[in-house]
C-alpha positions in Angstrom: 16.1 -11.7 6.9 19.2 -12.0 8.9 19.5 -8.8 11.2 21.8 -7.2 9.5 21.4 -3.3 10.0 19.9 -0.7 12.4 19.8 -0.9 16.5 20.8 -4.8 16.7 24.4 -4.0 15.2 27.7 -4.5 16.8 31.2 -5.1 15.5 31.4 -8.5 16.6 32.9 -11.2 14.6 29.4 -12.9 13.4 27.9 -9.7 12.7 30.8 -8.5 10.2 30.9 -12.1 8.7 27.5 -11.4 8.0 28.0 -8.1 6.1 31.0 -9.6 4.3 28.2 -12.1 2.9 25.6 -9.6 1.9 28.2 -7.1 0.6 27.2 -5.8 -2.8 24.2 -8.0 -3.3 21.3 -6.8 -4.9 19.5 -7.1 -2.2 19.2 -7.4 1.4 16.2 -9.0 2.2 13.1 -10.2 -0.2 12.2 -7.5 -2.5 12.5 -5.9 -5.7 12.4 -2.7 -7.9 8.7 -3.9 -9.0 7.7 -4.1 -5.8 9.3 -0.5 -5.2 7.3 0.7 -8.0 3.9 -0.6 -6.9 4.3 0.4 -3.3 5.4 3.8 -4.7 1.9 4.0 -7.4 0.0 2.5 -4.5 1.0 5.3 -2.2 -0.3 7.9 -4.3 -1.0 10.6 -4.9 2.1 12.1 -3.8 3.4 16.2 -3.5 5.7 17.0 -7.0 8.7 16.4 -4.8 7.4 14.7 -1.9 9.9 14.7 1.5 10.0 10.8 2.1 12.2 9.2 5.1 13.4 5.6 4.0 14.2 4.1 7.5 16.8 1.5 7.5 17.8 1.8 3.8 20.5 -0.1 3.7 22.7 0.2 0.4 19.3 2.6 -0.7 18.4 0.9 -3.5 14.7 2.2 -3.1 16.1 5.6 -2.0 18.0 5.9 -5.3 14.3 4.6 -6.8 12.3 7.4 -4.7 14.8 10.1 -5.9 14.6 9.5 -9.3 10.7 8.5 -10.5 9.0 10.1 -7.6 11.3 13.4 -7.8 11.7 12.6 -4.3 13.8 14.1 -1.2 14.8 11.3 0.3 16.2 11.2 4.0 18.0 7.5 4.1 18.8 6.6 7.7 21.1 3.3 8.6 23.1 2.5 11.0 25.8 1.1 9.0 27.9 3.5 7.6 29.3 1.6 5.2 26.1 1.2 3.5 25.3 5.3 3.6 28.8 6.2 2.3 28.1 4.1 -0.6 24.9 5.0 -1.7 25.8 8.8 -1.6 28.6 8.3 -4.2 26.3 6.4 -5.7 23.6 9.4 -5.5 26.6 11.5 -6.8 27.4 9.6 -9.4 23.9 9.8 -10.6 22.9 13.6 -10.2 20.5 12.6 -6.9 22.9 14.5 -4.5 20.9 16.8 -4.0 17.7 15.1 -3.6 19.3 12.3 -1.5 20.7 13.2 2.6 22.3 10.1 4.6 22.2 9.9 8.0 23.9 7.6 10.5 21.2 6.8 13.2 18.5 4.3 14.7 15.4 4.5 12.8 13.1 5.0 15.8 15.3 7.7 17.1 15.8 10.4 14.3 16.7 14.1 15.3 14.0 15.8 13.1 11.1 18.1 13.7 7.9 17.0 13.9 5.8 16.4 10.7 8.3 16.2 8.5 7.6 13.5 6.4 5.1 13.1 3.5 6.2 9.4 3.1 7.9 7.0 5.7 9.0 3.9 3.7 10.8 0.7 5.2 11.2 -2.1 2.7 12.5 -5.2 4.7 13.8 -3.2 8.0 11.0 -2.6 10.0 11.4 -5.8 11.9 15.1 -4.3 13.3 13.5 -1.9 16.0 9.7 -3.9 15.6 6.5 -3.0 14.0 4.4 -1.9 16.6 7.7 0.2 18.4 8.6 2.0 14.7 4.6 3.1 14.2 4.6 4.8 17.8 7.9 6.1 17.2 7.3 7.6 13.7 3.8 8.9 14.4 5.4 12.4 15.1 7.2 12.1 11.9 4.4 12.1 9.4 3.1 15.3 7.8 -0.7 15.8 7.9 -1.9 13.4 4.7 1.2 11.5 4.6 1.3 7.4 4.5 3.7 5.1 5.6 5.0 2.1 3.3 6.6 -1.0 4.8 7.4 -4.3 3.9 6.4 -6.8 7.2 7.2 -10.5 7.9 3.9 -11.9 8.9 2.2 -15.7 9.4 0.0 -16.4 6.8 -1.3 -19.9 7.9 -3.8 -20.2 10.8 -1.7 -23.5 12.3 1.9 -22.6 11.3 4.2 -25.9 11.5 6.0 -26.2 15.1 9.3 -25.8 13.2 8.6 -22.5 11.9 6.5 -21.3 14.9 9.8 -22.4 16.9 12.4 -20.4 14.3 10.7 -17.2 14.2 10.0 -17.2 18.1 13.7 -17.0 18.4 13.8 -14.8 15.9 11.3 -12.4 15.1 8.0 -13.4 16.8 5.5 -13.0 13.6 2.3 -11.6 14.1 -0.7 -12.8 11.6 -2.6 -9.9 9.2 -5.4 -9.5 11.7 -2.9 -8.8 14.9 -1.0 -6.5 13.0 -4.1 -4.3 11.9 -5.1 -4.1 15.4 -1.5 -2.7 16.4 -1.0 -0.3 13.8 -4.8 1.1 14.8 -3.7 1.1 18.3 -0.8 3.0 17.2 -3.4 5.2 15.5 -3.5 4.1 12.0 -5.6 3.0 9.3 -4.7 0.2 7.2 -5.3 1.3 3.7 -4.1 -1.3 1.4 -1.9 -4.8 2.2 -0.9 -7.8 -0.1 1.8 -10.6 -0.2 4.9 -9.9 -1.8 5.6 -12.6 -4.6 7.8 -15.2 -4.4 10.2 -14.4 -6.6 10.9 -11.4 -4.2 12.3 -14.2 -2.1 14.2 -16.1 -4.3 15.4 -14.7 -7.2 16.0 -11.0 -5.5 17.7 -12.6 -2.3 18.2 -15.8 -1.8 19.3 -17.6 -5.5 22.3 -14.3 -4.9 22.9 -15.3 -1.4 23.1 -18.7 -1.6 25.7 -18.5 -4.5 27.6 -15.8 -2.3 27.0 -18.3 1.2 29.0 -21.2 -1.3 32.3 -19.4 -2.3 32.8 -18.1 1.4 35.5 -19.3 3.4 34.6 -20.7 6.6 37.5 -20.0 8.6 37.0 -16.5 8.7 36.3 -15.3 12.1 32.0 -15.5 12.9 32.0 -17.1 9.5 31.2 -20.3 10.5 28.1 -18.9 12.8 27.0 -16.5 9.8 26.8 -19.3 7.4 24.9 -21.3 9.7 22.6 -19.0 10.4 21.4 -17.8 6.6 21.5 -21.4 5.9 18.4 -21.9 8.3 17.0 -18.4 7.3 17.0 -20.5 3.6 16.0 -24.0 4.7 13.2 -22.9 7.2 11.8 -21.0 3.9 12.1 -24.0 1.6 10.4 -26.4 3.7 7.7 -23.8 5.4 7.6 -20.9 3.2 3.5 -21.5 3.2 3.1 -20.6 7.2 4.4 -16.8 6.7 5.3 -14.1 4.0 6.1 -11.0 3.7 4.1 -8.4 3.1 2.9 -4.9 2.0 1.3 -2.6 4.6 0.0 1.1 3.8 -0.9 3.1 6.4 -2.3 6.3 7.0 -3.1 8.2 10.7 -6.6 7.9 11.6 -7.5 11.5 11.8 -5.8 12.2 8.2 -9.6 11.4 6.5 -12.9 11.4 7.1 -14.2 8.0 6.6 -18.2 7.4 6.0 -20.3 5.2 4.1 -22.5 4.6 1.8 -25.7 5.6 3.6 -25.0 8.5 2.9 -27.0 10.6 5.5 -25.3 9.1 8.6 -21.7 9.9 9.8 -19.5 7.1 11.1 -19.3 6.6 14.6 -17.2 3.0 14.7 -13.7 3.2 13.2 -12.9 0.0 11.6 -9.4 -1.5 9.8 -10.1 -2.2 6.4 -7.7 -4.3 3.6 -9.2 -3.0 0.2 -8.5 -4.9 -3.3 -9.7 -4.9 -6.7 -12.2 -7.7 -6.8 -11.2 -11.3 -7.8 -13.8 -14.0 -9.0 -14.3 -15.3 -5.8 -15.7 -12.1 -4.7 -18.6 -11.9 -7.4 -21.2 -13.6 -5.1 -20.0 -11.7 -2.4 -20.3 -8.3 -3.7 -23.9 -9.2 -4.9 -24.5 -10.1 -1.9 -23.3 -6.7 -0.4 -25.4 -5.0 -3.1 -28.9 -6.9 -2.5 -28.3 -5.9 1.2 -28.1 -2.3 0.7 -30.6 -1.6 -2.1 -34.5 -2.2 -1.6 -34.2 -4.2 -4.9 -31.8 -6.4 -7.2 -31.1 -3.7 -10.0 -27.7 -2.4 -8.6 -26.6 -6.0 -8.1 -28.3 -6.7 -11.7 -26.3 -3.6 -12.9 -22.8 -4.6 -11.8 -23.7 -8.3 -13.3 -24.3 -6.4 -16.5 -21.0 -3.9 -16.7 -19.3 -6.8 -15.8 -20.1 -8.8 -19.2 -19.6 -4.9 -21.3 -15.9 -5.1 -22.3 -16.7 -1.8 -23.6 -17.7 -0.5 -20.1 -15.5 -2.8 -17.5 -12.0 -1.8 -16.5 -9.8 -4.5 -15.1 -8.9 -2.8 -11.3 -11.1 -0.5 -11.0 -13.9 -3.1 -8.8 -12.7 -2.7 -5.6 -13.8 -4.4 -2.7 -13.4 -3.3 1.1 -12.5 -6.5 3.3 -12.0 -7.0 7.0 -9.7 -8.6 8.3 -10.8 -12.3 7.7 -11.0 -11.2 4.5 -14.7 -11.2 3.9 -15.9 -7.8 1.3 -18.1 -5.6 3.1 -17.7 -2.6 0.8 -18.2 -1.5 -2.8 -17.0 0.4 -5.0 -17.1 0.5 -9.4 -15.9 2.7 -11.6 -17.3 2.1 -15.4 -16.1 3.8 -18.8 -18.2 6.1 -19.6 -18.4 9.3 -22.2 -19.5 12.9 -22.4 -20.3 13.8 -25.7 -18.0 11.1 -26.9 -15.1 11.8 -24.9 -13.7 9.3 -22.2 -14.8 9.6 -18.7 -15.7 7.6 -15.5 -18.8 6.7 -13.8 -18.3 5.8 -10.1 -21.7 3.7 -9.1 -22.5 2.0 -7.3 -20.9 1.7 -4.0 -22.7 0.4 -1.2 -22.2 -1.7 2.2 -24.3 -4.1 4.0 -26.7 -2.7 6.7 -24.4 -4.4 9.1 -21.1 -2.4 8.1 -22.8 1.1 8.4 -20.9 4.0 9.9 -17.6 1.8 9.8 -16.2 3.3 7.0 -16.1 0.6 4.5 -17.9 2.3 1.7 -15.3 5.1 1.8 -12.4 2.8 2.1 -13.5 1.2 -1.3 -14.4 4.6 -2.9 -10.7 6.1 -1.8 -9.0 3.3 -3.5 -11.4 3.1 -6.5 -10.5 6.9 -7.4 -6.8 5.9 -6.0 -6.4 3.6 -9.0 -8.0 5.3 -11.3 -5.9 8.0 -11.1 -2.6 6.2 -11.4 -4.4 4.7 -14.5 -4.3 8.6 -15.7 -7.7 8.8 -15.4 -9.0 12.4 -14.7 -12.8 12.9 -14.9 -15.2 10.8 -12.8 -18.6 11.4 -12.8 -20.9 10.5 -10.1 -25.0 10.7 -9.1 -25.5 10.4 -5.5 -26.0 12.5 -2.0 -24.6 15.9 -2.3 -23.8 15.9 1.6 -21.7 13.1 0.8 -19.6 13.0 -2.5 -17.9 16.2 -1.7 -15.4 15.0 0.9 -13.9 12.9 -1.8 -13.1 15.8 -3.8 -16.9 16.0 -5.9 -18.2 19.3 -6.7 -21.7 20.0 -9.4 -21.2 18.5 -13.0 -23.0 22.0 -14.1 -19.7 23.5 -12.4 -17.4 21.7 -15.8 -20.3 21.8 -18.1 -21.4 18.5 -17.8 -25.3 17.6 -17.8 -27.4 14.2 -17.3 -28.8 12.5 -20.0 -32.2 12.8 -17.8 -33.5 15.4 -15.5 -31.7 15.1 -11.7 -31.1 18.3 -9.3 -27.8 20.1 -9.9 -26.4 19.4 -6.7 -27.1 15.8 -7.2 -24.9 15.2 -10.3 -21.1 15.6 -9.5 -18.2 15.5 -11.3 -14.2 15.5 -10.2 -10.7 15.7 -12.5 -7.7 14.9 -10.8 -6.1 17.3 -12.6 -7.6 20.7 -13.2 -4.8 21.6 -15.4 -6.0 19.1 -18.2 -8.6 20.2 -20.0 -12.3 18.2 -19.8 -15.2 17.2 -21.9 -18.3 18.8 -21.6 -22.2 18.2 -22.8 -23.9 14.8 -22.2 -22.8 12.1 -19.9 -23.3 8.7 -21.9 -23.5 5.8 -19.4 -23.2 2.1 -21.1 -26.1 0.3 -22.2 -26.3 -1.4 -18.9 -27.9 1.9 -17.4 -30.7 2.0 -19.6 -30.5 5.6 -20.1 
């Protein structure tokens, strides 16, 4: 995580000994082209060639990956021109030229017009102009619906040893998860999903390459003495204290790109809160029943979700997804089930449901976003839902009667909704069949 690009560089003798060692590596920084990938399906649904600014790309190895599965336009901005002219001969060389502009400037001080952006994506360079500084500066950037995608250095213990607390002081003061969501919602975001990159982003990406490249380099080169030194605490600090911080995923949207609710669903929200949503891990099962005997008068949704749970036939892996705040405690619900109409594949979204406690904070909608989020990158497309018809509809819901869909029982039209990602693929119609655990 040596600073190595963007407003901190110079041409002094340190700083090129410390681009002679990361010359032509895969990698700058901790990453890899399958965390590229997930960040990219995470950030979805994108436009069919969406305009995405990678900030600090360095060589542009996730420009080149933007350009050519995401069909993006990809503005790559360094400050090390080196790096640029290299990655457009490599964008040449590859047919991207015209998908892929390079431009030579701080990445908190771009010449653009507003709202250019659909994605703004920094994967490792954020830290070069500072987290809460790059969110202010590229709030003017992003197009209405767009998300930003970086990669952030943060603590992960609660206590972090005096040695690391002492390193990254003097090098990058780390904030924790919780201090970070409260900036980027000062800055007028909403934090819509995070998660630790893994550790083989560390080492196998970056530092197993460095290291070999830090032992065949010649110490008497000018600054190379002081560049060595410096990557070998960057390594050493990591082996002995690579518990106390990590880095980490952050997607963020602007606060007034949605309109987030819950699932009491004849109230609007009135407190904005900062939610970290996930699929649901085993730990979370008494926690989301929990959450579901709160909400409901009686134990048959939470009796329900025990029930799809055991139906392989019913339960997709993912598609549980839990709304937590920042101490990582659930507070919101959402499932999505298998089901079929007239023997055809489909979804059932239900039930989703917060705690009296979290009402109005947007929890509910958090979990119901990123539920339909996934399934769609599944390649889902029709998900069926019985609920509030003043509510449903702002996710994109419109009356099952509308595709020729019907319940299996009698309900008011307005009250049965269906949605399809994609209204160019063609959908089922008759009966909805729900799983046995529905007793319908």
């Amino acid at each position: 995580m040596t600073d190595t690009s963007d407003h901190a560089l110079s041409v002094d003798p340190v700083t090129q000994a410390l681009f002679t060692l990361h010359h032509d590596l895969p990698r700058q920084g901790p990453g890899s082209d399958a965390t590229t990938r997930r960040l990219l399906e995470a950030a979805g649904p994108l436009p069919e060639h969406p305009r995405v600014l990678d900030a600090g790309c360095g060589p542009g190895r996730a420009t080149l990956l933007l350009a050519e599965e995401a069909g993006a336009h990809v503005t790559a901005v360094d400050l090390h021109q080196p790096f640029l002219d290299g990655l457009a001969a490599e964008a040449a060389r590859r047919g991207l030229a015209d998908q892929v502009t390079v431009v030579n400037c701080s990445m908190d001080r771009l010449p653009v017009p507003d709202h250019g952006f659909d994605v703004i994506w920094a994967e490792g360079s954020i830290y070069t102009v500072g987290f809460e500084h790059a969110l202010r500066a590229w709030r003017r950037l992003l197009a209405p619906g767009g998300v930003i995608v970086v990669t952030e250095i943060e603590w992960t213990a609660a206590d972090p040893a005096a040695p690391a607390r002492a390193y990254w002081d003097a090098v990058y003061p780390l904030r924790t998860l919780a201090e970070n969501t409260e900036v980027a919602q000062a800055a007028g975001y909403r934090l819509r999903e995070h998660w630790p990159l893994p550790e083989s982003d560390w080492w196998d990406e970056y530092y197993t390459p460095l290291s070999q490249r830090i032992a065949r380099m010649d110490p008497r080169r000018p600054g190379m003495t002081e560049a060595l030194a410096a990557l070998q605490a960057e390594i050493a600090m990591r082996r002995e204290h690579g518990g106390d911080y990590d880095y980490a995923a952050y997607l963020l949207h602007l606060h007034d790109d949605t309109i987030d609710s819950n699932e009491n669903e004849n109230e609007n929200e009135t407190t904005m809160t900062t939610w970290t949503i996930r699929p649901e891990t085993a730990e979370d099962i008494p926690a989301i029943r929990d959450i579901l005997l709160a909400a409901f008068p009686t134990a048959l949704e939470a009796d329900l979700v025990d029930a799809l749970r055991a139906d392989p036939q019913a339960w997709i892996d993912g598609l549980s997804m839990v709304a937590a705040d920042p101490d990582g405690t659930p507070t919101g619900y959402a499932l999505i089930t298998r089901c079929h109409v007239d023997g055809a594949p489909a979804l059932a979204l239900a039930p989703c449901a917060v705690p009296p406690s979290a009402q109005r904070t947007g929890a509910g909608s958090a979990a119901i976003r990123a539920a339909l989020d996934v399934a769609r990158a599944m390649g889902e497309n029709l998900v069926l839902v019985l609920g509030h018809a003043d509510y449903y509809p702002r996710f994109g819901f419109t009356p099952a009667s509308g595709f020729g869909i019907r319940a299996p029982f009698d309900v008011p039209d307005e009250a049965m909704m269906a949605m399809a990602f994609d209204a160019t693929r063609p959908v089922p119609t008759g009966t909805i069949e729900y799983p046995a655990a529905f007793g319908v």
